[in-house]
C-alpha positions in Angstrom: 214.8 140.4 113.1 217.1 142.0 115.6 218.9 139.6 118.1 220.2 140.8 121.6 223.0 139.2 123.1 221.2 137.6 126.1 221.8 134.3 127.6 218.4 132.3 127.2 216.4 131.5 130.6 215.9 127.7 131.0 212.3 126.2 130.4 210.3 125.3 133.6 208.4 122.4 134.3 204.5 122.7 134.6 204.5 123.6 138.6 208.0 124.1 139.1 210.2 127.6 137.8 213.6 126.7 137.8 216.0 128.9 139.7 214.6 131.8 138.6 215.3 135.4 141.2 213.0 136.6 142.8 213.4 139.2 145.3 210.6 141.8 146.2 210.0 142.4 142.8 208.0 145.8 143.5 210.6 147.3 145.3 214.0 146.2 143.0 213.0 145.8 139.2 213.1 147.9 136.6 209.3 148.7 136.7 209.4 149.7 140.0 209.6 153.7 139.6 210.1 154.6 143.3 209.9 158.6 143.2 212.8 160.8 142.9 214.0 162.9 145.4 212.8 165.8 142.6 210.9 169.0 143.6 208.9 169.7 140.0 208.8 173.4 139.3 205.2 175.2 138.6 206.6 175.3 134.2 207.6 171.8 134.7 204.0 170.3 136.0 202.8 172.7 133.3 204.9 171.4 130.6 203.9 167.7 131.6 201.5 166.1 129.1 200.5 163.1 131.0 196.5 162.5 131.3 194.3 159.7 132.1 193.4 158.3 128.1 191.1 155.6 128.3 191.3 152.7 126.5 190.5 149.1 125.7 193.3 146.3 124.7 190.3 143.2 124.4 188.5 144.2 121.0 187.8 141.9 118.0 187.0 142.1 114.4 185.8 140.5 111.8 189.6 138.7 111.5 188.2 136.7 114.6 187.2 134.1 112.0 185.4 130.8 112.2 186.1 127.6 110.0 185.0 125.2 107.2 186.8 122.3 108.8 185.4 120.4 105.5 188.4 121.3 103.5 191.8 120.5 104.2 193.3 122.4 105.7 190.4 124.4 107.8 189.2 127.6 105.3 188.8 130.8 107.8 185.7 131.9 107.2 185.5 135.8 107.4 183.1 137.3 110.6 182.5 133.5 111.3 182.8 134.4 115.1 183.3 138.4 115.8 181.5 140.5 113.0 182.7 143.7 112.9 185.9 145.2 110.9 188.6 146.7 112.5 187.4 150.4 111.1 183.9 150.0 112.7 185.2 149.2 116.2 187.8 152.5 115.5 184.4 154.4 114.8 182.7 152.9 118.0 185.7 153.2 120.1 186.2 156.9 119.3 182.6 157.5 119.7 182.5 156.2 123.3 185.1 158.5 124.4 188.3 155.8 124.2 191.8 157.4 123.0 193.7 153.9 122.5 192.0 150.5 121.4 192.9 147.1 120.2 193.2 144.5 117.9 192.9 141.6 119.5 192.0 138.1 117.1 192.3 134.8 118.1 193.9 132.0 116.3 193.3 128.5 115.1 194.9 126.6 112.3 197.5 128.9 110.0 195.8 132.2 111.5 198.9 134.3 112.0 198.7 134.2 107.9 195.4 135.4 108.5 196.6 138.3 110.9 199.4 139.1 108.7 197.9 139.2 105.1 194.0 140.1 106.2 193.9 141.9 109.6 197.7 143.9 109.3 196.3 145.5 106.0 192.8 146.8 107.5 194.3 147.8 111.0 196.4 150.0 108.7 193.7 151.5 106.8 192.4 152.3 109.9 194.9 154.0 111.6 194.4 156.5 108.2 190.9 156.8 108.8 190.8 157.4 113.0 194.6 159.2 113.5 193.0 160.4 116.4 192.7 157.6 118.2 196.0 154.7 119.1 195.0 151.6 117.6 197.7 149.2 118.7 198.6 145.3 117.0 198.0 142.4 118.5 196.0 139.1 119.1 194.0 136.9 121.7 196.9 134.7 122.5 195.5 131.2 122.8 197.9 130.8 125.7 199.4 127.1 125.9 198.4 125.2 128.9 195.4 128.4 130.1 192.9 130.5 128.8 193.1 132.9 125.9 195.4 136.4 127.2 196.8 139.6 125.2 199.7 140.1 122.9 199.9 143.6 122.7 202.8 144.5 120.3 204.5 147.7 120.6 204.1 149.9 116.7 207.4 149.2 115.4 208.0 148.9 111.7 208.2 145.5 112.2 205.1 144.9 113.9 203.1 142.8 111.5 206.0 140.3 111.5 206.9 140.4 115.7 203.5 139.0 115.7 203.3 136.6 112.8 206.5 134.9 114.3 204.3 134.6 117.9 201.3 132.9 116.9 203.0 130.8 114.0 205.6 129.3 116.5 203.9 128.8 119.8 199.9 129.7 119.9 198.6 126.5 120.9 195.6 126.5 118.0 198.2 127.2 115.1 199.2 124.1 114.1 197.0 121.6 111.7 197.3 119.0 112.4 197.2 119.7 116.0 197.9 117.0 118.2 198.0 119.5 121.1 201.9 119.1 121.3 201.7 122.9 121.7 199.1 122.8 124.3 201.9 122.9 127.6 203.3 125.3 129.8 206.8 124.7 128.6 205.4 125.6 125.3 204.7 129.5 127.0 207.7 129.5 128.8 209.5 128.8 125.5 207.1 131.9 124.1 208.1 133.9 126.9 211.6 132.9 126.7 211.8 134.1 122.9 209.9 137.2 124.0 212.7 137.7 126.4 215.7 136.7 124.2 214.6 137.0 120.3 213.2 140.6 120.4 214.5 144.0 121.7 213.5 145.8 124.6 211.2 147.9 122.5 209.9 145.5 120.7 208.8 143.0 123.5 205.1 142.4 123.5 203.0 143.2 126.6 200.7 140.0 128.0 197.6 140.2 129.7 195.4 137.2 131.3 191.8 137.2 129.5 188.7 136.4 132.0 191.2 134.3 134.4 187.9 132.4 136.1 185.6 132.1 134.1 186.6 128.5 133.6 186.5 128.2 137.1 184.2 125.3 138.6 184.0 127.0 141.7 185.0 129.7 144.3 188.8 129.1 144.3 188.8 126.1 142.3 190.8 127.4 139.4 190.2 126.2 135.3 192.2 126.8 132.6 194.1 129.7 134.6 196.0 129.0 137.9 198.1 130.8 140.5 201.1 128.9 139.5 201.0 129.8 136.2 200.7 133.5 137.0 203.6 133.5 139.6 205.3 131.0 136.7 205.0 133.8 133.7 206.1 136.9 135.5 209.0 135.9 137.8 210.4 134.6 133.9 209.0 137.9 132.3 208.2 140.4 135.1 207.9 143.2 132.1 205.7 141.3 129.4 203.4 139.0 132.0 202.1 142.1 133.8 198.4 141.1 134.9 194.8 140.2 133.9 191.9 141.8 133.4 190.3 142.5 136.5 186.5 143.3 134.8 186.4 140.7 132.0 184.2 141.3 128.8 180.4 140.3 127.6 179.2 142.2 130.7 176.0 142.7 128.4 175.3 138.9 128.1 172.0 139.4 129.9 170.5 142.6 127.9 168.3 141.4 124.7 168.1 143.9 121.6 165.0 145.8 122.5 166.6 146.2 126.2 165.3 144.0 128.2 166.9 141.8 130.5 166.9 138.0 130.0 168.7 135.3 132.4 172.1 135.8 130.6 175.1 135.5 133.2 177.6 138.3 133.2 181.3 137.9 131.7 179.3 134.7 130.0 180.8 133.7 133.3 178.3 130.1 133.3 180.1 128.8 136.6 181.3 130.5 139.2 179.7 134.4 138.7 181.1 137.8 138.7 181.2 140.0 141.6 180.3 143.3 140.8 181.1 142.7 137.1 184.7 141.5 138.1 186.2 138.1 138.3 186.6 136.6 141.6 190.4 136.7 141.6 190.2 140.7 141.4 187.1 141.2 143.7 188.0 139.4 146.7 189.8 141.4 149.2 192.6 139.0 150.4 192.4 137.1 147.2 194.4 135.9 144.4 195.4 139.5 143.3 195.9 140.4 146.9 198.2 137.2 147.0 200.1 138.1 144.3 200.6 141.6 145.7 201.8 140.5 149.1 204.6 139.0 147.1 205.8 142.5 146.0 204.6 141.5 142.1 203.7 143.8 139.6 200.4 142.0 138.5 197.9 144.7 137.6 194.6 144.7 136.6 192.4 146.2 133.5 188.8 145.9 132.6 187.7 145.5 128.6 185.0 144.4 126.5 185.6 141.3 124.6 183.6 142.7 122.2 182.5 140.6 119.4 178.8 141.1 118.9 176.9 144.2 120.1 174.1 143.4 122.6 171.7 145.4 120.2 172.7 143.0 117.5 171.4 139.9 119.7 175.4 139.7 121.0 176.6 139.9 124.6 178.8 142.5 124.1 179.1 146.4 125.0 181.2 148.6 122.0 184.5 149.2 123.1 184.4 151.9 125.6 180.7 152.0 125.7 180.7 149.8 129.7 184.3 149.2 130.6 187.5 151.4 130.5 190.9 151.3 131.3 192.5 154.0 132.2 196.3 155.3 131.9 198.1 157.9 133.1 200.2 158.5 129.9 201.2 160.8 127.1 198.7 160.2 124.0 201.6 157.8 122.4 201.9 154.2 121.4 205.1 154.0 123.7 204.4 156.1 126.6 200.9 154.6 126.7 202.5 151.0 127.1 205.2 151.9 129.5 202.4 153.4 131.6 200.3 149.7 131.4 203.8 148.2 132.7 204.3 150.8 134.9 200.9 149.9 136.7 199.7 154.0 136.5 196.1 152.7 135.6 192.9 152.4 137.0 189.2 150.9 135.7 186.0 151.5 135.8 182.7 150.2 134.8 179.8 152.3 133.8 181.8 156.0 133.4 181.6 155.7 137.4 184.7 158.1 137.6 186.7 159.8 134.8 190.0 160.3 136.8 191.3 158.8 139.9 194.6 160.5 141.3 196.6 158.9 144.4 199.1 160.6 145.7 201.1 158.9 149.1 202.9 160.4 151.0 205.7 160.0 154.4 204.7 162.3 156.7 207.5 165.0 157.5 207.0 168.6 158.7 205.2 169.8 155.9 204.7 168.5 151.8 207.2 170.4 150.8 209.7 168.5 153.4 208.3 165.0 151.9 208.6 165.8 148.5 211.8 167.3 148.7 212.7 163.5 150.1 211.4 161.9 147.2 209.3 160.0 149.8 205.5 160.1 147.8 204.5 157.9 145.3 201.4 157.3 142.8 199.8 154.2 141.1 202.2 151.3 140.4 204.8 152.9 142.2 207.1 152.1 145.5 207.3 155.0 148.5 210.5 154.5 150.6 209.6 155.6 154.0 212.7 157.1 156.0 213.3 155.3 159.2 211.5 151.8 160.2 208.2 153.2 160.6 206.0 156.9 159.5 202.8 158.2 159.6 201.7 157.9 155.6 199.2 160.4 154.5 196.7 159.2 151.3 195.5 162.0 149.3 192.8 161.2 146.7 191.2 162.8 144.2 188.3 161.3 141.7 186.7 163.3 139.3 182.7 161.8 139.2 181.2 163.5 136.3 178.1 165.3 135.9 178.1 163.7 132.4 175.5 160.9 131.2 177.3 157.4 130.6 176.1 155.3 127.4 173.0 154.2 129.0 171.8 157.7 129.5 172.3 157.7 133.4 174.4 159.8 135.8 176.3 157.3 138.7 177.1 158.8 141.9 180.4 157.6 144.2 178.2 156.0 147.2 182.0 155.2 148.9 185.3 154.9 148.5 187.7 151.9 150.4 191.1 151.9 151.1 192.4 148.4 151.0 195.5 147.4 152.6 197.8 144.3 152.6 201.3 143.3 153.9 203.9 142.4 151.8 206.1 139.7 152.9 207.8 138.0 150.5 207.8 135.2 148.4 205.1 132.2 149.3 206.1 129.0 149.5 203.7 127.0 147.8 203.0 128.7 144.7 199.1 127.9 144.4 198.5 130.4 147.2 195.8 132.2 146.4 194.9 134.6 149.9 196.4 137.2 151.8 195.1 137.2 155.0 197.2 140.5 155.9 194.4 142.2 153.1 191.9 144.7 154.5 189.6 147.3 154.2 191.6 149.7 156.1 188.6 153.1 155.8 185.6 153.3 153.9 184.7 156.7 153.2 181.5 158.3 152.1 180.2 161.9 151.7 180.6 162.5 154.8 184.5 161.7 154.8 184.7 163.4 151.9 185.0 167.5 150.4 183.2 167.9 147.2 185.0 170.4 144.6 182.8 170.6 142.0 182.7 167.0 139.8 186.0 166.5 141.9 185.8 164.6 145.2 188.9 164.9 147.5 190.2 162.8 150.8 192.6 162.4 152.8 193.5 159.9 155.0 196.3 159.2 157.1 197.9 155.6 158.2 199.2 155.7 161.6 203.1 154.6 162.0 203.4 152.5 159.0 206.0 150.0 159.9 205.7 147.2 157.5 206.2 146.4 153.9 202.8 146.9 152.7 200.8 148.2 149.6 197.2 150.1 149.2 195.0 150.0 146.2 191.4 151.8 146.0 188.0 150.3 145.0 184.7 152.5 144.6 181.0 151.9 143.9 177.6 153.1 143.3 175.9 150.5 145.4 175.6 149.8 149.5 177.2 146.7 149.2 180.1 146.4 151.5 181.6 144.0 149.8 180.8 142.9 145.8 178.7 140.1 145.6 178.3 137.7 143.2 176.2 138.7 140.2 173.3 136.5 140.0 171.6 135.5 136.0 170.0 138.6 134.7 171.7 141.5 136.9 171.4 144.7 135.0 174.9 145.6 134.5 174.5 149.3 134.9 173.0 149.2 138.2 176.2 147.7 139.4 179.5 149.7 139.0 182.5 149.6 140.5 186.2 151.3 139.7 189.6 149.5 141.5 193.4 151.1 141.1 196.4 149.2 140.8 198.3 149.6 144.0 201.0 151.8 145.5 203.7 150.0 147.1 205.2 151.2 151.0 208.3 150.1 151.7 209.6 150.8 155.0 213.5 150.8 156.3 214.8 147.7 157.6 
């Protein structure tokens, strides 16, 4: 494997990074795609493939396998946990309306050979079968020191052994015997580290946080998955440690096969619930996500399935696609579809609640054409540079809510729309901070705010003499709640949907 000359980043202790820079990451790295200053001509926007494809990077097969710990070592046992091969969930992903899916297995004793030799081979046959649809690499990560997260590896030709030489040296289940040696946060700092240092640029994996609280005891009290370690993984690797899935999987715990509802707890969240179907570190306004966005991060969020048994097959699981979707503003390619997740252009939904979500924001001048000629708007997971220390900032929004059944046969409407806005100021302190108190709901908007163009419902809004470092990000629902609440045992899930976007970033002159 390919080597780049790059002096190695030192390991960090548990709760402290060592000496690693960190300055307004959203505004300064090489994610942050601040507009610009580009008027695009009518053949140009014409010419531009970029839609919202809708995808899924939580998906397991049959290759998710359980084991006869009465041999020596541990036999996998084929569909011991997850049941379905990777060809069915291509079938069901296509048939739900996703355009990109994936592979995700998690380990345990010698299981990369397991990915390598079993998995690799089927994911292959499958990409013959469905050429339609992207069906990237990758694993559950059983992340040392936290809860299981996404390696999503980019389709090189060397994909099959990028990810064998991941989960052989440093998932924290590989080993046997395990004396849980591996089981430390040095041990995924050194992962990220060899990420960093081992592989090229384009063939550095992507990592995503799997259902971040659902080992929480509590509201705030954190389990397997902390703020530190968050903060931790992407000031070392702000371009591989990129979020965590806002809407976790198993939203279908509580349905039984003949469709009826039992006392089953979304996300198989067993302590602290859901709140409107997402974790409590998305859903809060002022929360942990907000934290982490007040710092400037690029920390995104997604929503997948975790599918590993259908719900009509006594599971808790939707098909891929069939509840959650993440959507990406991207060209229908393995690469541009991963730039776009580090990029941040992606938004989710639960239930087919909306279909497209465009943001557009802008510094007010004397007319769009000024502004734009300025470079000064910006879109999802990017930064607008407002000219002078403070602007009037116009928010223009448009959200296609289709006409079109979801899965369950119903037709969601858009009850309201919030604009959410925080301050960013800089790196915290103590790096368990887990509010922004700078977060809130800046509008809420319903029909009456709002022009209806067909399945296409437009606003615009404008923030009065913007004069801070600040982001917004978007949230939407079916429901009158104000705020999500937590999801008590039994909720149907489909009378509860909400959609979120990644932010935009405002950065003002100082």
């Amino acid at each position: 494997m390919k080597k780049r000359a790059k002096k190695a980043i030192p390991l960090i202790a548990t709760t402290v990074l060592a000496a690693t820079a960190f300055t307004t990451q959203a505004f300064t790295n090489n994610n942050s795609q601040t507009v610009a200053a580009k008027q695009l001509t009518q053949e140009e926007v014409k010419q531009s493939n970029a839609t919202w494809v809708a995808g899924d990077h939580h998906v397991h097969s049959e290759w998710s396998v359980g084991w006869d710990n009465s041999t020596n070592p541990p036999t996998p046992i084929q569909a011991g946990d997850a049941i379905y091969p990777i060809m069915k969930n291509a079938e069901k992903a296509t048939e739900y309306g996703l355009e990109w899916v994936m592979t995700t297995d998690h380990g345990g004793p010698n299981h990369s050979k397991v990915n390598l030799e079993q998995a690799y081979p089927e994911l292959l046959k499958s990409r013959e079968a469905y050429p339609e649809l992207i069906q990237f690499y990758g694993m559950e990560f059983d992340t040392p020191a936290a809860d299981h997260s996404t390696l999503m590896i980019p389709k090189v030709d060397n994909e099959s052994q990028i990810l064998f030489d991941i989960e052989s040296q440093f998932n924290k289940r590989e080993p046997y015997p395990n004396d849980g040696s591996r089981d430390t946060e040095s041990t995924m700092i050194e992962a990220l580290n060899y990420m960093l240092t081992e592989l090229d640029e384009d063939e550095q994996p992507i990592h995503i946080a799997h259902h971040p609280s659902r080992s929480a005891k509590g509201d705030g009290e954190w389990g397997q998955d902390t703020p530190e370690e968050f903060r931790n993984w992407n000031d070392l690797a702000p371009n591989i440690s990129i979020g965590m899935e806002g809407a976790p999987g198993h939203q279908a715990a509580a349905l039984t096969p003949d469709g009826e509802l039992d006392d089953g707890a979304r996300g198989s969240y067993g302590n602290y619930p859901t709140m409107g179907g997402y974790d409590q570190m998305a859903a809060k306004v002022g929360g942990l996500w907000d934290s982490m966005l007040g710092e400037g991060r690029h920390w995104w969020i997604t929503a997948t399935s975790d599918s590993h048994v259908n719900w009509r097959e006594g599971g808790s699981d939707f098909w891929p696609g069939e509840y959650s979707k993440t959507y990406v503003k991207a060209e229908k390619d393995y690469d541009d579809i991963m730039e776009s997740l580090r990029g941040g252009n992606v938004y989710v939904t639960t239930g087919d609640l909306i279909s497209e979500l465009d943001v557009k924001v802008q510094a007010g001048g004397k007319s769009p054409i000024f502004a734009q000629s300025k470079g000064n708007s910006a879109t999802l997971g990017e930064t607008l540079t407002i000219p002078g220390k403070s602007k009037d900032v116009t928010v223009t929004i448009r959200i296609k809510d289709p006409n079109a059944a979801n899965a369950n046969g119903d037709t969601p409407e858009v009850k309201r729309v919030d604009l959410i806005m925080g301050e960013v100021t800089g790196k915290v302190e103590d790096r368990s901070t887990a509010t922004n108190p700078t977060t809130k709901v800046a509008k809420r908007f319903t029909e009456e705010d709002w022009t209806k163009n067909g399945e296409y419902i437009e606003i615009s809004y404008t923030l009065d003499n913007v004069d801070k470092d600040s982001y917004i990000r978007l949230r939407g629902t079916n429901t009158d709640q104000l705020e999500p609440e937590t999801d008590p045992r039994g909720e149907d899930p489909w009378t509860d949907l909400w959609f979120y976007s990644n932010p935009v970033f405002i950065k003002t002159a100082k």
